[in-house]
TORKOL-4160 file (C-alpha; in steps of 0.2 Angstrom, whole numbers, padded with zeros to 4 digits, m for minus):
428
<pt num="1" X="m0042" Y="0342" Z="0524"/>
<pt num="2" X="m0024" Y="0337" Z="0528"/>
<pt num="3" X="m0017" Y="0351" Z="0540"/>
<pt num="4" X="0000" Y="0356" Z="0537"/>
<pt num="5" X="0014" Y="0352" Z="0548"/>
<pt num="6" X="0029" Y="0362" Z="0549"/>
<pt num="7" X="0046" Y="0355" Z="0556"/>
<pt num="8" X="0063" Y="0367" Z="0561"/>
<pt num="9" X="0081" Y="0361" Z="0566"/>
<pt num="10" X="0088" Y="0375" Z="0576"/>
<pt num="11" X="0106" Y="0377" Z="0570"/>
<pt num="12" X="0118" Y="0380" Z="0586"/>
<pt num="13" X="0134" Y="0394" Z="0585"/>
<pt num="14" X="0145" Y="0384" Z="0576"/>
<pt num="15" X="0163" Y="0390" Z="0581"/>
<pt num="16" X="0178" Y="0389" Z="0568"/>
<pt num="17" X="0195" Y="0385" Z="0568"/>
<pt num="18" X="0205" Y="0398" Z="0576"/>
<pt num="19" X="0213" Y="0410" Z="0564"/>
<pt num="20" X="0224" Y="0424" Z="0569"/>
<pt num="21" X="0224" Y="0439" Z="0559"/>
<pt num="22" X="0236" Y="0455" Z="0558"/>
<pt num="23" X="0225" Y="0469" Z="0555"/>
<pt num="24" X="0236" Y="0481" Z="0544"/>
<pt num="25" X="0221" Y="0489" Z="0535"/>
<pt num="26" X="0212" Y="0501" Z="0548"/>
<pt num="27" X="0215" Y="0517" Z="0552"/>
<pt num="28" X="0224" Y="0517" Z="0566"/>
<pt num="29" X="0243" Y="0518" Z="0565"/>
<pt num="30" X="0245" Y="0500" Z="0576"/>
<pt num="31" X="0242" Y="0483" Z="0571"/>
<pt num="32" X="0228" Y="0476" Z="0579"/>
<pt num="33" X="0228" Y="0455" Z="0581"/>
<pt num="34" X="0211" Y="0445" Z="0582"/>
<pt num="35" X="0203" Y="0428" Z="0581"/>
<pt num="36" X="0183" Y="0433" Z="0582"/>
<pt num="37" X="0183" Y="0450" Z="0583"/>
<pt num="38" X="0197" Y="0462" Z="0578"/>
<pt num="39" X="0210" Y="0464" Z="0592"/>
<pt num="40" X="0204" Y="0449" Z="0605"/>
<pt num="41" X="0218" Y="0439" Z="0601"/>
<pt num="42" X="0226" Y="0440" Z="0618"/>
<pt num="43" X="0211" Y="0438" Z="0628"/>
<pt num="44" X="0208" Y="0425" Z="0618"/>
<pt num="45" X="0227" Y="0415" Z="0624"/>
<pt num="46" X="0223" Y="0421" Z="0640"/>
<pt num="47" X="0203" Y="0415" Z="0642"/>
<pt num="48" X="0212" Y="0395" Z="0633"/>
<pt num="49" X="0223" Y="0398" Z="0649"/>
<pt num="50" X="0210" Y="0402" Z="0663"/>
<pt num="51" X="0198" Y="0388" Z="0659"/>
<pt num="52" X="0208" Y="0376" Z="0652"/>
<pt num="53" X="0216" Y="0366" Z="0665"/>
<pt num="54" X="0227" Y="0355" Z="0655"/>
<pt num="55" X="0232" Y="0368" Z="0645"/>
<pt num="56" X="0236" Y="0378" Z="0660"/>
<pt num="57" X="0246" Y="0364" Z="0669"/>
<pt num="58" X="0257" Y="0361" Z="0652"/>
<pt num="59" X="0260" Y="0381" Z="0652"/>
<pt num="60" X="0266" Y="0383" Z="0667"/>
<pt num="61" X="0274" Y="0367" Z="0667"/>
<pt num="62" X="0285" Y="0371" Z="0651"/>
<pt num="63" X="0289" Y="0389" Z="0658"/>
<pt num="64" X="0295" Y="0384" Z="0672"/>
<pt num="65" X="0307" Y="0371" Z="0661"/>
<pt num="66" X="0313" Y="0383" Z="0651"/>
<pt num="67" X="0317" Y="0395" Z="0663"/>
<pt num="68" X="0328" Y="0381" Z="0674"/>
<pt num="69" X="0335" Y="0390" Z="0687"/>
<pt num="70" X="0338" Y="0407" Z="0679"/>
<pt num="71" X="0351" Y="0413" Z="0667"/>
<pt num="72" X="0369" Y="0415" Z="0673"/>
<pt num="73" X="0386" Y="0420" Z="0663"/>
<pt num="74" X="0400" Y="0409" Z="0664"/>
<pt num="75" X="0411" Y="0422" Z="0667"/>
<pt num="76" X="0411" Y="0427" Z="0687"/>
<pt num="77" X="0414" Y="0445" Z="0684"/>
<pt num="78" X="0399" Y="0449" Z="0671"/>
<pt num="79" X="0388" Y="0439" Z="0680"/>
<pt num="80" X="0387" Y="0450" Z="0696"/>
<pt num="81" X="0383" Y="0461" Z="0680"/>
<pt num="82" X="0370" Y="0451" Z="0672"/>
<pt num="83" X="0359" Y="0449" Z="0691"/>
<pt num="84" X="0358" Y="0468" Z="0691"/>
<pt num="85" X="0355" Y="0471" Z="0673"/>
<pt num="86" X="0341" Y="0456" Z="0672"/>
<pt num="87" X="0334" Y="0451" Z="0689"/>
<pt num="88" X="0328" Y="0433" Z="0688"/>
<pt num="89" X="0310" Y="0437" Z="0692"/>
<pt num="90" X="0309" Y="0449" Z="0677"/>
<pt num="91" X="0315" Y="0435" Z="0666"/>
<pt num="92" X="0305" Y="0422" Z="0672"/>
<pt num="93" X="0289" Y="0435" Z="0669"/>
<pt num="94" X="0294" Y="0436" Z="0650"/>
<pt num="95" X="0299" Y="0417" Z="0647"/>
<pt num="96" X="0280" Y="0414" Z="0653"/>
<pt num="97" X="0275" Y="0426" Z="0641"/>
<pt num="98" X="0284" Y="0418" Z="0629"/>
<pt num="99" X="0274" Y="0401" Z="0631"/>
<pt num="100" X="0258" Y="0408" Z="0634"/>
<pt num="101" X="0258" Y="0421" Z="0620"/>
<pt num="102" X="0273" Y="0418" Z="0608"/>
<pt num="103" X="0277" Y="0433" Z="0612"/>
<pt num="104" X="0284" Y="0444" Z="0626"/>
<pt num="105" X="0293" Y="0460" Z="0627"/>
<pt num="106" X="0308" Y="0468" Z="0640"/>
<pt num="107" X="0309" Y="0488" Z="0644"/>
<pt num="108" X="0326" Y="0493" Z="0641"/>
<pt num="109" X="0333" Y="0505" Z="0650"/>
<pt num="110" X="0351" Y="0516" Z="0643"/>
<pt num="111" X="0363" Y="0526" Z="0654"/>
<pt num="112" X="0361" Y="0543" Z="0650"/>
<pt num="113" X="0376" Y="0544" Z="0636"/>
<pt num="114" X="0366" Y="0529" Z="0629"/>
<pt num="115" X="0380" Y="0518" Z="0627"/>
<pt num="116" X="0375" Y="0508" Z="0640"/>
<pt num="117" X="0361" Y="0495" Z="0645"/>
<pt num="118" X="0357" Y="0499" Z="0662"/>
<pt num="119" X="0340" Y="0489" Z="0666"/>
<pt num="120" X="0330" Y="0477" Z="0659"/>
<pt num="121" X="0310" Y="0476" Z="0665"/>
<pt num="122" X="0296" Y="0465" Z="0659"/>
<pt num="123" X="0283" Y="0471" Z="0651"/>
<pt num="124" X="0267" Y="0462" Z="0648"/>
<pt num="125" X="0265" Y="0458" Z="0631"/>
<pt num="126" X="0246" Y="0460" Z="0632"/>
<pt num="127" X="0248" Y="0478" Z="0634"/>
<pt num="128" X="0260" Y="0480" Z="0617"/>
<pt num="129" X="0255" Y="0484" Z="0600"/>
<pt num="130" X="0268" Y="0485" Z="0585"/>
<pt num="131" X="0267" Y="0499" Z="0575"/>
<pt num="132" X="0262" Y="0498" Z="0555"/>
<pt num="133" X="0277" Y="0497" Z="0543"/>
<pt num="134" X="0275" Y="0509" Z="0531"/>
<pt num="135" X="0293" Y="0514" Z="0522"/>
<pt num="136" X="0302" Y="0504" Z="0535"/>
<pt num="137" X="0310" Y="0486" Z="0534"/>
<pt num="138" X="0306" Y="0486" Z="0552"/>
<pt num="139" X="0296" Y="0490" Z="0564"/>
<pt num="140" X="0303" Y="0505" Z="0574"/>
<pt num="141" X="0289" Y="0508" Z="0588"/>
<pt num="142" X="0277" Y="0501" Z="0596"/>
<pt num="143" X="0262" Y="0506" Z="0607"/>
<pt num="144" X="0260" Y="0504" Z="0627"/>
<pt num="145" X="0241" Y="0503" Z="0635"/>
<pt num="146" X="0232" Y="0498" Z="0648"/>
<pt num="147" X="0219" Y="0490" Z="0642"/>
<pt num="148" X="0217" Y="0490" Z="0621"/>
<pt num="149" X="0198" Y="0488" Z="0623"/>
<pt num="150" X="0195" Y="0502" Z="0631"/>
<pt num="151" X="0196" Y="0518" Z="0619"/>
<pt num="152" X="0196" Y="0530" Z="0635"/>
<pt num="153" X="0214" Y="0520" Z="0637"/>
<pt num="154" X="0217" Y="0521" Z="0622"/>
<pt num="155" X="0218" Y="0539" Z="0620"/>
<pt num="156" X="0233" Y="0540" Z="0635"/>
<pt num="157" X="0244" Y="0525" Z="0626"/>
<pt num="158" X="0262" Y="0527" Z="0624"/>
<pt num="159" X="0275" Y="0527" Z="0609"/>
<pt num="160" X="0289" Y="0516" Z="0614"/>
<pt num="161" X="0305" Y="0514" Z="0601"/>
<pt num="162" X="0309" Y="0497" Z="0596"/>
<pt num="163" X="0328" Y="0493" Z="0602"/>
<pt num="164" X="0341" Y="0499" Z="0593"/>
<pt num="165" X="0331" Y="0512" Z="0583"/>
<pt num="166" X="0334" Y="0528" Z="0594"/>
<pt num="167" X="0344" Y="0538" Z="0607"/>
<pt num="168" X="0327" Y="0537" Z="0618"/>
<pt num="169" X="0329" Y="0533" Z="0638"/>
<pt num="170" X="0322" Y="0519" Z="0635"/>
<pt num="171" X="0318" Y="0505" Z="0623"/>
<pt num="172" X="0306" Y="0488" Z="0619"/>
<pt num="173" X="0315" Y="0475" Z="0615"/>
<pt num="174" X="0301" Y="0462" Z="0607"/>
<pt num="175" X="0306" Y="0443" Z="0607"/>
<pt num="176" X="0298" Y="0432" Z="0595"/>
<pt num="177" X="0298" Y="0419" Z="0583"/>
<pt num="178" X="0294" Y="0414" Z="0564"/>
<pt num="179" X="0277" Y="0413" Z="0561"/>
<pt num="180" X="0272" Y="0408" Z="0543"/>
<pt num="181" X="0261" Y="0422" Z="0536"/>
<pt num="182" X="0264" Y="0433" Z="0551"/>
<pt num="183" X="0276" Y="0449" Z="0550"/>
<pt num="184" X="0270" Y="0459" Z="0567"/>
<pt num="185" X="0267" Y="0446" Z="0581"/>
<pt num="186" X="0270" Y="0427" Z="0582"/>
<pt num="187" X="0260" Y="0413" Z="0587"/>
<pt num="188" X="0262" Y="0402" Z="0601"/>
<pt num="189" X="0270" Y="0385" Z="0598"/>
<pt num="190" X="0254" Y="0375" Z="0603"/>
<pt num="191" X="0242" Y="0387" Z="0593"/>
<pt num="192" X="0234" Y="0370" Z="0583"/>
<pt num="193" X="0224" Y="0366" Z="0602"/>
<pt num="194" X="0217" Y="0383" Z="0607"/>
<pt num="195" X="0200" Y="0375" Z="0601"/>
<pt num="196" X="0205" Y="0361" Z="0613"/>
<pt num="197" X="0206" Y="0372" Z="0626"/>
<pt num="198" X="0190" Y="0380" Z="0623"/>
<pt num="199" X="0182" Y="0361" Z="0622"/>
<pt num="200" X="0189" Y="0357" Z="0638"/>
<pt num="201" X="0182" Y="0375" Z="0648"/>
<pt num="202" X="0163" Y="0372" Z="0638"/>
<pt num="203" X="0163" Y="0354" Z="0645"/>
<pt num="204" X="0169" Y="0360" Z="0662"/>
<pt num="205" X="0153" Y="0373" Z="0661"/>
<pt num="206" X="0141" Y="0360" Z="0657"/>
<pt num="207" X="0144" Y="0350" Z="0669"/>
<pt num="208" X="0145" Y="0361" Z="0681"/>
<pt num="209" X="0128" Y="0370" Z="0678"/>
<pt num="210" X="0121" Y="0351" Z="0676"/>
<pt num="211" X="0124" Y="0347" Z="0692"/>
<pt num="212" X="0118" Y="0366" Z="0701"/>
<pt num="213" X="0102" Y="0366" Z="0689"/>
<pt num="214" X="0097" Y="0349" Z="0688"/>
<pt num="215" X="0099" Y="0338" Z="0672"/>
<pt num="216" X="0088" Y="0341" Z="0658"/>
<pt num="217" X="0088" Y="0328" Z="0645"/>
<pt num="218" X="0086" Y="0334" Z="0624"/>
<pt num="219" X="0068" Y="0338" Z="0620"/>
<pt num="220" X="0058" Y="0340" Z="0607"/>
<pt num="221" X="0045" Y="0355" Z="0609"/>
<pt num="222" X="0029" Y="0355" Z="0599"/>
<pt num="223" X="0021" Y="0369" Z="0596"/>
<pt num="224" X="0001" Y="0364" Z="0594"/>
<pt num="225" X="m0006" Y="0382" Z="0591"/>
<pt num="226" X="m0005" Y="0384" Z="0572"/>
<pt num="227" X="0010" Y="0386" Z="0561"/>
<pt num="228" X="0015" Y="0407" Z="0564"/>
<pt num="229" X="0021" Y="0414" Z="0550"/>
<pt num="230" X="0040" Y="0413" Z="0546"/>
<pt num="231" X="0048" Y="0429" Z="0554"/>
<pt num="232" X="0035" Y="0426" Z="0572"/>
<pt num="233" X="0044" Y="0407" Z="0569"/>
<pt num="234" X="0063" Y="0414" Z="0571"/>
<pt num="235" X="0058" Y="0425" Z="0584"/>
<pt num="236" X="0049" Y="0410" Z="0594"/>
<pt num="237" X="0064" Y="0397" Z="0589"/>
<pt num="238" X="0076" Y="0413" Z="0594"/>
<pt num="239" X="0069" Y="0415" Z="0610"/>
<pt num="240" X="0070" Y="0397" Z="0616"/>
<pt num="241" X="0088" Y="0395" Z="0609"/>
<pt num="242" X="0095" Y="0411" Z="0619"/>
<pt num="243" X="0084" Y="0405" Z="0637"/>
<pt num="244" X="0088" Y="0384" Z="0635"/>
<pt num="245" X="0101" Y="0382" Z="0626"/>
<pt num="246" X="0121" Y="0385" Z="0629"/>
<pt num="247" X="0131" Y="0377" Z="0647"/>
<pt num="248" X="0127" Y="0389" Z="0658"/>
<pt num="249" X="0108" Y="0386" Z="0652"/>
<pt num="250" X="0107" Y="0368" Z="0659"/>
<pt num="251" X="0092" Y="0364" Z="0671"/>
<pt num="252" X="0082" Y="0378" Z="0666"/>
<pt num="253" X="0062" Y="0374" Z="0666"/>
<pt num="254" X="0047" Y="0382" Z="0654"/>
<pt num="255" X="0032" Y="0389" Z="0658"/>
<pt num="256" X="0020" Y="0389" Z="0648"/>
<pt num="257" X="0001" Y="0400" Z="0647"/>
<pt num="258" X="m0012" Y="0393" Z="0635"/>
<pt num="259" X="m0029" Y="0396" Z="0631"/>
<pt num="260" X="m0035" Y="0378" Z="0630"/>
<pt num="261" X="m0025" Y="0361" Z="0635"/>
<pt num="262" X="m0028" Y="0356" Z="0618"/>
<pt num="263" X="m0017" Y="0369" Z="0613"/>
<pt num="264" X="m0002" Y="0367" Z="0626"/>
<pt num="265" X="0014" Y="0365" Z="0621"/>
<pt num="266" X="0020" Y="0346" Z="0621"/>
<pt num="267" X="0038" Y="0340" Z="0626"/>
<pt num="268" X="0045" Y="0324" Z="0619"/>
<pt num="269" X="0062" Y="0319" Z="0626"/>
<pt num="270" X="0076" Y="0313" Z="0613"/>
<pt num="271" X="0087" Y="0299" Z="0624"/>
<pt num="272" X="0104" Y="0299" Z="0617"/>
<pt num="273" X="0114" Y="0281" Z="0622"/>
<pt num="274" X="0129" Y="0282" Z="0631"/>
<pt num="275" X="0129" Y="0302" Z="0632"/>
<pt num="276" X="0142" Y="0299" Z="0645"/>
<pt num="277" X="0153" Y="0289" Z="0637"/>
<pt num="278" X="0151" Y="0303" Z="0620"/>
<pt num="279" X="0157" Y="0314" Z="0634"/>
<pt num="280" X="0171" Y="0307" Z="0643"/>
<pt num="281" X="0178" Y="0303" Z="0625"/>
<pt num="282" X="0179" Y="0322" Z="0619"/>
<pt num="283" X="0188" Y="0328" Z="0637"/>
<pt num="284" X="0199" Y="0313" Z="0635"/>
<pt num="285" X="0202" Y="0318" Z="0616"/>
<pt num="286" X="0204" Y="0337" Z="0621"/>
<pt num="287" X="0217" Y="0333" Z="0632"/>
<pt num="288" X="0227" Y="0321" Z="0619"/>
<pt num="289" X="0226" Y="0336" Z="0608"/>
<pt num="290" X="0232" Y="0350" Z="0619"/>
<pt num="291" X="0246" Y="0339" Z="0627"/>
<pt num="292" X="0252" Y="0336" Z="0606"/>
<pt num="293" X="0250" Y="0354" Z="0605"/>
<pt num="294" X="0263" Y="0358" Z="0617"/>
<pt num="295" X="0274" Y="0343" Z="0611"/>
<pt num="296" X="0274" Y="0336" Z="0629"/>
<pt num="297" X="0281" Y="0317" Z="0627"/>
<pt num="298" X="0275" Y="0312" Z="0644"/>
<pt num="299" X="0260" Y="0322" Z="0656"/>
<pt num="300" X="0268" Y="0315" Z="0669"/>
<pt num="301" X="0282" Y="0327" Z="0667"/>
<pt num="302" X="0268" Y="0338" Z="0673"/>
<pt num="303" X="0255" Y="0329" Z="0685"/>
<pt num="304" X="0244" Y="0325" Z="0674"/>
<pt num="305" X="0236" Y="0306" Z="0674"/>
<pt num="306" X="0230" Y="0299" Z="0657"/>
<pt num="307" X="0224" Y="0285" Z="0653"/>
<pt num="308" X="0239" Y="0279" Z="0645"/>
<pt num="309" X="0248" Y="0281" Z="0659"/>
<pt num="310" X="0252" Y="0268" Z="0670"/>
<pt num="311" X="0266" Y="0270" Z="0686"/>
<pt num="312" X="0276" Y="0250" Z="0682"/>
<pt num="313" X="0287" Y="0260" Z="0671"/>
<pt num="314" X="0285" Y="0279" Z="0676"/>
<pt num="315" X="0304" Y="0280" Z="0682"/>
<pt num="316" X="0309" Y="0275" Z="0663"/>
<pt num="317" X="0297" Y="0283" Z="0654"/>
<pt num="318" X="0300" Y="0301" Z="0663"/>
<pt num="319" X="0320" Y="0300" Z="0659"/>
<pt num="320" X="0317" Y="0294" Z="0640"/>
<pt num="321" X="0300" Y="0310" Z="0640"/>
<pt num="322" X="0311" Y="0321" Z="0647"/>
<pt num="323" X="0328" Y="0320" Z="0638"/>
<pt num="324" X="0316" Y="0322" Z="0621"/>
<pt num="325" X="0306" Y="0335" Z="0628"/>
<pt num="326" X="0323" Y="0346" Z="0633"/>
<pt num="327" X="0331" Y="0344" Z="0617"/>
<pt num="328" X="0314" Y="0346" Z="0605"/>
<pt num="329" X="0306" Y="0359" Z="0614"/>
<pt num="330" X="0315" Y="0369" Z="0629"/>
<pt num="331" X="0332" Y="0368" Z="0622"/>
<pt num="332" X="0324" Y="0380" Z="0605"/>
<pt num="333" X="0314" Y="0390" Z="0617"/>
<pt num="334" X="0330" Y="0393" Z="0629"/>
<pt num="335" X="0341" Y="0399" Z="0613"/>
<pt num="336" X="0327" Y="0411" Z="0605"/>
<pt num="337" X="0327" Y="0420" Z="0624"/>
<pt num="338" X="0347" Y="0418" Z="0626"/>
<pt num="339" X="0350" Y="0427" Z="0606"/>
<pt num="340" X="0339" Y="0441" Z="0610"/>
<pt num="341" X="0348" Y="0445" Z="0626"/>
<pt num="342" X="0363" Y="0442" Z="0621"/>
<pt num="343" X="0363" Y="0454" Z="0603"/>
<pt num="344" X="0354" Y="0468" Z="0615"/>
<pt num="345" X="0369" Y="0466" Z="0627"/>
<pt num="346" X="0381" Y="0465" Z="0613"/>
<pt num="347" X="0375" Y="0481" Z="0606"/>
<pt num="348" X="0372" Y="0489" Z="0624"/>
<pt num="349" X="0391" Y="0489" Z="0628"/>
<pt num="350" X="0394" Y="0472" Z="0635"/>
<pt num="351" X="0404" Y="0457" Z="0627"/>
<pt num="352" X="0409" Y="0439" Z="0630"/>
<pt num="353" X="0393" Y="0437" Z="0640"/>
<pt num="354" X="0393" Y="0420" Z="0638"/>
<pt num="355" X="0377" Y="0416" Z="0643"/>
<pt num="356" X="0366" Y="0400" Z="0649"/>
<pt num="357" X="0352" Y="0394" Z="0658"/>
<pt num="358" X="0354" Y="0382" Z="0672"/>
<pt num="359" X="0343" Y="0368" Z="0670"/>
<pt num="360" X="0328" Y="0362" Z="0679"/>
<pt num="361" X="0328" Y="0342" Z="0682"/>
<pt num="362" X="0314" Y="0334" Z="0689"/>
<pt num="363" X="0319" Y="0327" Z="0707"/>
<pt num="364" X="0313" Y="0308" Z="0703"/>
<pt num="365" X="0323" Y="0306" Z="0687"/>
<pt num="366" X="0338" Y="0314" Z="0699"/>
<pt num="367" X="0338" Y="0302" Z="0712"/>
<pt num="368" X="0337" Y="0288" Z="0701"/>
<pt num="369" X="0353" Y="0292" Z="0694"/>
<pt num="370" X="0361" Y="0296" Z="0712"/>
<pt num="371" X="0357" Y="0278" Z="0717"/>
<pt num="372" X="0362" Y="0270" Z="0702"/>
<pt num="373" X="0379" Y="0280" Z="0701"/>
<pt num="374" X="0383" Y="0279" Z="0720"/>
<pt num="375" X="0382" Y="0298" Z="0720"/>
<pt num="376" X="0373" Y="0312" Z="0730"/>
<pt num="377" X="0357" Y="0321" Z="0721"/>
<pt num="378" X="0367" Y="0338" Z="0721"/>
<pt num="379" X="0382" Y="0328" Z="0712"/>
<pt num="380" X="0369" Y="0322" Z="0699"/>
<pt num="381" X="0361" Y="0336" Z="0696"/>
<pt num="382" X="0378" Y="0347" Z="0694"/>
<pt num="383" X="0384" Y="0333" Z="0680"/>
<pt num="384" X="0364" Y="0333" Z="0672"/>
<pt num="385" X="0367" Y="0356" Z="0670"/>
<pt num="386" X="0383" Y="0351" Z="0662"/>
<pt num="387" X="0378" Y="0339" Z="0649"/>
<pt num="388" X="0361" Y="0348" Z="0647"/>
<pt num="389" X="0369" Y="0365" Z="0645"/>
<pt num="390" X="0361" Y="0374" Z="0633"/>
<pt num="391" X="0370" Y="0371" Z="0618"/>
<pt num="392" X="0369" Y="0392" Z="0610"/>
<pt num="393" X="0382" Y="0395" Z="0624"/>
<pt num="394" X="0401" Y="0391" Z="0621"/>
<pt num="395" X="0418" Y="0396" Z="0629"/>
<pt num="396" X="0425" Y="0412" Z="0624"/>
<pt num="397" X="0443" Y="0424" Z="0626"/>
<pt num="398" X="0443" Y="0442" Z="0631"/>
<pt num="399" X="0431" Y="0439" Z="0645"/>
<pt num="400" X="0429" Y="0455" Z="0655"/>
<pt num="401" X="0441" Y="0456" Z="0670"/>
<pt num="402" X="0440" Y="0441" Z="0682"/>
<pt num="403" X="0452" Y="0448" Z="0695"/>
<pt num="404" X="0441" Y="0462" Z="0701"/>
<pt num="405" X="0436" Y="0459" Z="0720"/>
<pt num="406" X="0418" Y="0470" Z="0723"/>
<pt num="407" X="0403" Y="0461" Z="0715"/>
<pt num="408" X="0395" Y="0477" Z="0712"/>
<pt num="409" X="0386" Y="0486" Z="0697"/>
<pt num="410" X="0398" Y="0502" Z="0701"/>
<pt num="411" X="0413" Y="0490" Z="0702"/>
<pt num="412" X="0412" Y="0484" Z="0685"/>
<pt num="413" X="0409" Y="0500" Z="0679"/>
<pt num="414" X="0428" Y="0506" Z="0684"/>
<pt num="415" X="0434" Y="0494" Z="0675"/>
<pt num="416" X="0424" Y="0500" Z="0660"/>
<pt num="417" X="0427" Y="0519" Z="0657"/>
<pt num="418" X="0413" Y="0519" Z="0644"/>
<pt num="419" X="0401" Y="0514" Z="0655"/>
<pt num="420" X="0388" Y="0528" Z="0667"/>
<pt num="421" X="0390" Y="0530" Z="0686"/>
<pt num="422" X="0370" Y="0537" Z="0684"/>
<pt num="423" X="0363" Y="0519" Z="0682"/>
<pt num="424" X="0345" Y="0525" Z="0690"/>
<pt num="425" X="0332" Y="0516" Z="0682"/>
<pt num="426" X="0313" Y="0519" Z="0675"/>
<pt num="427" X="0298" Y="0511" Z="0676"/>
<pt num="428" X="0281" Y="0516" Z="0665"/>
C-alpha cells in the first residue's frame, strides 16, 4: 500500500504597500491616522526614521537645507521683532517636523487684548490630533496628548483652537500641504519609500542577528511520524514559523525528542546561489528608492556613497545636484513655512514682514566659487543668499519704523499703540 505524503508551504506575513488612512468614522470626536492599525501612523514615520539610515540622513540632511540659517525680515526694525516672536530653535523644531511628518504645528500665543501675536512655540506634531468636521468648512480645534496609545493619557488630553478661530490665550497654528484624498493631515513628500525604509531596517536586523546567532542556511524539516490531522498540522507548522522564522530568529537550533530514530525529524538544507549578491541588490535598491523618495539629485549632498558615485567629477556634480535640489525641493518647502507665518502675523497685528530664509550652501561648492571668482568664501556665500533668496519674499513700502534705536520686544511696541506691554508667554 502506497503511504500518503503530505507537503505544506509556509506562507510568511506578507506586508502591503503603505496606505494611510483618516479615520473619520469612530466614535471619538478626533481623527485618528493609521497604516496597520488605526492610529500608528506617526509611529510608523518615526520607527522608517529610527532604523532607516539613509532615510534618516536624507531627513536631516533636507531639514537642515530648508531651514538655512534661520528666517530673518528684511526690515531691521521688525526683525529684532521676529527673533522674539519666533526663536530660531523653535522654527528649526517645526521645519524638521515638516520633513519627517508632512506635518508640524506652532503654539501661538496672544497678548491679552488678543490683537497681538506675542509667542510662537513648537509643538510636536505627534502629540496633535484634528478635530472631526461636522458643520464646519474647517477644522476649528484640535486635541493635545501625550501619548495617543495610551487611553489613561488620553482621558487628560487638551482642546486647542485652531488659529484664527477664537479669542482663546492661545492658539495651534497647523502647517501643512495638499495631499490627494487627505482633508485632516498631510503626507510627507517622500511617502512612496516608507516600505523602503522598512526593507533597509529588516535587512539591518538580519544581518545583525546572523552574525550574533550563527548562520543557518533554508531547510527543509520533514516530519517522519505520520501525517497529523489538519488543525495539529497549523499548530505544528505555527509553532516552527513563530520560534525559526523572522530576523531577530536567525541562528536558532531545534531540539528534537523521539520515540525511535526511525521517527526523528530529518533536516534537508535548500542552498540558494549567490544569496549574497540577492542581498546586496535589495539594500542597494532600497536605498535608490528612498533617495528618489526624497527627490535628492545627488547623496553626496548628504554623505552618502553610492555606487554611482564616483569623486573625478564631485565638485561639478554637487553645484549642478544642488541648484536643482534648491529650486525643486527646499525652495517649495521654504514658501509653504514662509505663507503660514506670514498670514498668522498678518492677522496677529504685524505687516510688511517681509520675510526670508538665509540659505545654507554647502562649504565645497562655496570655495570653488571663491577660487574661481577671486573672492573670499564669506563674499561668495553673501552673493549665493542673494541670488538664492527665496523667491515668496519681495520688497515692500510702509515697513515699520526703521529709525527706532532699542532693539527690544517693548521698544517696538511704543511705536505700535495697539500692541500689549503684558507680553508673558505660556507653555503646555
Amino acid at each position: 500500500m502506497k503511504e500518503k505524503q503530505s507537503f505544506s508551504v509556509v506562507n510568511l506575513t506578507s506586508q502591503e504597500i503603505p496606505i494611510v488612512v483618516e479615520d473619520t468614522k469612530t466614535r471619538y470626536s478626533w481623527v485618528p491616522v493609521g497604516i496597520i492599525t488605526p492610529d500608528d501612523y506617526f509611529q510608523n514615520i518615526t520607527d522608517s526614521y529610527t532604523t532607516s539610515t539613509t532615510n534618516a540622513a536624507c531627513i536631516e540632511g533636507i531639514a537642515d537645507l530648508i531651514f538655512g540659517k534661520g528666517l530673518y525680515s528684511k526690515d531691521v526694525a521688525f526683525q529684532n521683532v521676529l527673533s522674539k516672536l519666533i526663536p530660531q530653535e523653535e522654527l528649526k523644531r517645526v521645519i524638521f517636523d515638516l520633513k519627517l511628518y508632512g506635518n508640524s504645528a506652532f503654539q501661538v500665543y496672544w497678548d491679552d487684548s488678543h490683537t497681538k501675536v506675542v509667542k510662537f512655540y513648537h509643538t510636536p506634531i505627534q502629540t496633535i490630533r484634528a478635530e472631526k468636521i461636522y458643520d464646519n468648512p474647517q477644522v476649528e480645534n484640535y486635541y493635545y496628548c501625550t501619548d495617543w496609545a495610551d487611553q489613561k493619557a488620553q482621558r487628560a488630553k487638551k482642546k486647542i483652537p485652531a488659529f484664527g478661530t477664537s479669542d482663546e490665550k492661545m492658539e495651534l497654528l497647523y502647517i501643512k500641504n495638499y495631499s490627494p484624498g487627505k482633508y485632516y493631515y498631510s503626507l510627507p513628500d517622500w511617502m512612496p519609500g516608507l516600505q523602503f525604509a522598512f526593507v533597509e531596517a529588516e535587512l539591518s536586523n538580519l544581518h545583525l542577528n546572523n552574525i550574533e546567532n550563527g548562520f543557518m542556511p533554508l531547510v527543509m524539516v520533514n516530519m517522519n511520524n505520520g501525517i497529523p490531522a489538519p488543525e495539529e498540522r497549523q499548530v505544528i507548522e505555527s509553532m516552527i514559523e513563530q520560534k525559526f522564522t523572522g530576523t531577530r530568529n536567525a541562528g536558532r537550533f531545534m531540539i528534537s525528542f523521539n520515540d525511535d530514530a526511525e521517527r526523528r525529524p530529518t533536516l534537508e538544507t535548500i542552498n540558494i546561489d549567490n544569496l549574497h549578491d540577492k542581498y546586496k541588490y535589495v539594500a542597494e535598491y532600497a536605498q535608490d528608492r528612498i533617495l528618489v523618495g526624497h527627490r535628492v539629485t545627488s547623496p553626496l549632498l548628504f554623505g552618502i556613497r553610492t555606487v554611482a558615485n564616483g569623486f573625478s567629477s564631485q565638485s561639478e556634480e554637487m553645484k549642478t545636484a544642488f541648484s536643482i535640489l534648491q529650486t525643486m525641493t527646499i525652495n517649495p518647502f521654504q514658501n509653504l513655512v514662509i505663507n503660514f507665518i506670514t498670514t498668522a502675523l498678518s492677522e496677529g497685528g504685524y505687516d510688511d514682514t517681509e520675510l526670508y530664509f538665509e540659505q545654507l550652501t554647502p562649504l565645497a561648492i562655496l570655495a570653488e566659487q571663491a577660487e574661481e571668482t577671486g573672492q573670499t568664501v564669506d563674499e561668495v556665500a553673501e552673493e549665493t543668499d542673494k541670488q538664492m533668496e527665496n523667491p515668496s519674499t519681495i520688497e515692500d513700502e510702509g515697513a515699520v519704523d526703521t529709525n527706532m534705536e532699542e532693539e527690544t520686544l517693548m521698544d517696538y511696541s511704543k511705536s505700535n499703540p495697539n500692541f500689549s506691554k503684558n507680553y508673558e508667554t505660556y507653555k503646555l
